[in-house]
N, C-alpha and C positions, 0 to 999 in steps of 0.2 A: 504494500500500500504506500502511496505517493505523501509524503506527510510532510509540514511545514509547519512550523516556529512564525509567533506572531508577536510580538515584543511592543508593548504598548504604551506611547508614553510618557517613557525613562526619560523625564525632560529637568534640565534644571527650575523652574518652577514649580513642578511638582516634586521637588527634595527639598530636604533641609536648605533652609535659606529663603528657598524659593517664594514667590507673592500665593501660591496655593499649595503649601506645601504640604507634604504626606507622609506623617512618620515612619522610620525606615526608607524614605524611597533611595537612599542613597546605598542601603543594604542594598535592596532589591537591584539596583545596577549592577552591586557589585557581586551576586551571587547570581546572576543572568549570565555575564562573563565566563564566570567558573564553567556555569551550564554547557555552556555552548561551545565554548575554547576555541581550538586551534581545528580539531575536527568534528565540527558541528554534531557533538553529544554523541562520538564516538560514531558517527555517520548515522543519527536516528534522523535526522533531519536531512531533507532533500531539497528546500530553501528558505533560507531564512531572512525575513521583512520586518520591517519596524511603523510604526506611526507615529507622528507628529500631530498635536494640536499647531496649526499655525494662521492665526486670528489677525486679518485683514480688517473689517469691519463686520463683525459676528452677530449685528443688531442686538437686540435686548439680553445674549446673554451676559456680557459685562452690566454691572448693575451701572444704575446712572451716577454721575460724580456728587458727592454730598451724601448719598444714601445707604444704606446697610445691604450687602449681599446676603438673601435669603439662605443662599449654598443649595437651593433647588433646581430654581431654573435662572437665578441672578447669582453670580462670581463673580469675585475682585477682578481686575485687569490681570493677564495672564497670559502666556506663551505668545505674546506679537510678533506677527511674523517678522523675524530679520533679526531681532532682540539677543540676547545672551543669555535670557529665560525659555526661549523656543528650541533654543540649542539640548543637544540630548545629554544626559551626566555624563564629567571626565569620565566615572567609571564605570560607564559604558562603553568595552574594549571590542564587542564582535564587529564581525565582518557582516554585512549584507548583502540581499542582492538587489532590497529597492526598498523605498522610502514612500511612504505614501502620506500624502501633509490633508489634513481634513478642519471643516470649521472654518475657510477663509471668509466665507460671505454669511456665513448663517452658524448657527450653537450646531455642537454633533460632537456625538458620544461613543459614535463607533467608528470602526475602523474601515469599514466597507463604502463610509460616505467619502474614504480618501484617493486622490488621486496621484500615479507616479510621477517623482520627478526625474526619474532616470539615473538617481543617483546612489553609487554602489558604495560609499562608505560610510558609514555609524563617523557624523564629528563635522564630515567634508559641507562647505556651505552648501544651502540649500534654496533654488531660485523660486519664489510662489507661483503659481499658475493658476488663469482665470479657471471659473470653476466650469467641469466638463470638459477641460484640458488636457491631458495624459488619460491612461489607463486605468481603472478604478481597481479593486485589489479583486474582488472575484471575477472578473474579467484576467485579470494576471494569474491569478491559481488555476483557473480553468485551464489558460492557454499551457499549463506545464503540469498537465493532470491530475494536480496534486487531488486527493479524495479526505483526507485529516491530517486536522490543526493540531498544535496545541498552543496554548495564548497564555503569556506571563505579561506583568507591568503593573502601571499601574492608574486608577486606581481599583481595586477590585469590584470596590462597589459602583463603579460608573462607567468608566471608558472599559475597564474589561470587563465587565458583564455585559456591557451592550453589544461589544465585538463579539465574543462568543455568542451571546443569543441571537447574532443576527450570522454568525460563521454554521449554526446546528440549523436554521431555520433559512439555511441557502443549500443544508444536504451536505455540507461537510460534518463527518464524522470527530466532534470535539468534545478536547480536555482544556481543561483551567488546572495548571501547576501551581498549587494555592503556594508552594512553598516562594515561589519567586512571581509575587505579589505584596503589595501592602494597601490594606485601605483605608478609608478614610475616619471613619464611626464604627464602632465594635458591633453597633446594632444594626445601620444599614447593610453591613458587610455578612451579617447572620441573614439579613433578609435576602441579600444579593446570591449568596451560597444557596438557597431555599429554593430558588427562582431558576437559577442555572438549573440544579438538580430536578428540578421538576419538567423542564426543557430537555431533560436526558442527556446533557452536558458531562462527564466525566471530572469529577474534583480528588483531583489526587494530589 
């Protein structure tokens, strides 16, 4: 079976430091790394991809200036595209084989709303594109038959639950590696686990 690594994420503002950040997420970089190494997890993996939030004008999900983020559907200002917050954590060391940036004109949670920018290294600048521009990422798994995922990053309770429950409800065969994840609230991440599992998502 054709299987593929979905690394979701790993951005400096969602780490330590970061304007949204996510305790652990700078573990989670760095135990993603480990994962993956020199030969992609001992060759379990047949290609391996990342996501970017990278927020152009994302309308209302920045909350408005002066006002309190809800943290539902309103966030602080966060991963703009071009910024040093959009950029993926130092210690995020793999290699890829595309990059797929989502959320430039509109909020979005998964990974399947991203489109490629052609570019094969974890770090290397990354140029935005109008939306509808490159290849979207099931359109990219398809073309290299890939049949299951597995999806780490983060955060579990939002950007990677929605990935995976939109990767098992496009008929890819998918796991969530809870180990190389971290999320946001101990409660929403119990609800997000619940929800995946009920999707028939694999949580290992």
């Amino acid at each position: 079976m054709v299987r593929a690594l979905i690394v979701v994420d790993v951005q400096n503002d969602f780490c330590e430091a970061g304007s949204l950040a996510v305790a652990g997420g700078a573990e989670v970089a760095r135990s993603i790394s480990s994962l993956v190494g020199t030969n992609r997890a001992n060759g379990r993996y047949d290609a391996v991809v990342a996501t970017k939030d990278w927020h152009v004008d994302p309308g209302s999900h920045f909350a408005p200036t002066g006002t309190e983020p809800n943290y539902v559907d309103t966030w602080p200002v966060h991963c703009v595209a071009e910024s040093n917050g959009a950029e993926f954590h130092p210690e995020l060391t793999i290699a890829v084989d595309e990059v797929f940036l989502k959320g430039q004109t509109s909020p979005s949670y998964t990974g399947f709303d991203g489109t490629a920018v052609g570019s094969p290294a974890v770090g290397s600048p990354a140029v935005a594109r109008t939306s509808g521009d490159g290849v979207d990422l099931e359109r990219w798994l398809r073309d290299r038959a890939v049949e299951a995922v597995d999806v780490v990053g983060l955060a579990t309770d939002h950007c990677v639950k929605a990935t995976a429950l939109d990767a098992a409800a496009r008929g890819f065969e998918t796991n969530v590696l809870l180990a190389y994840c971290a999320g946001v609230a101990a409660d929403t991440t119990e609800a997000a686990r619940s929800e995946m599992a009920a999707a028939g998502i694999g949580l290992t």
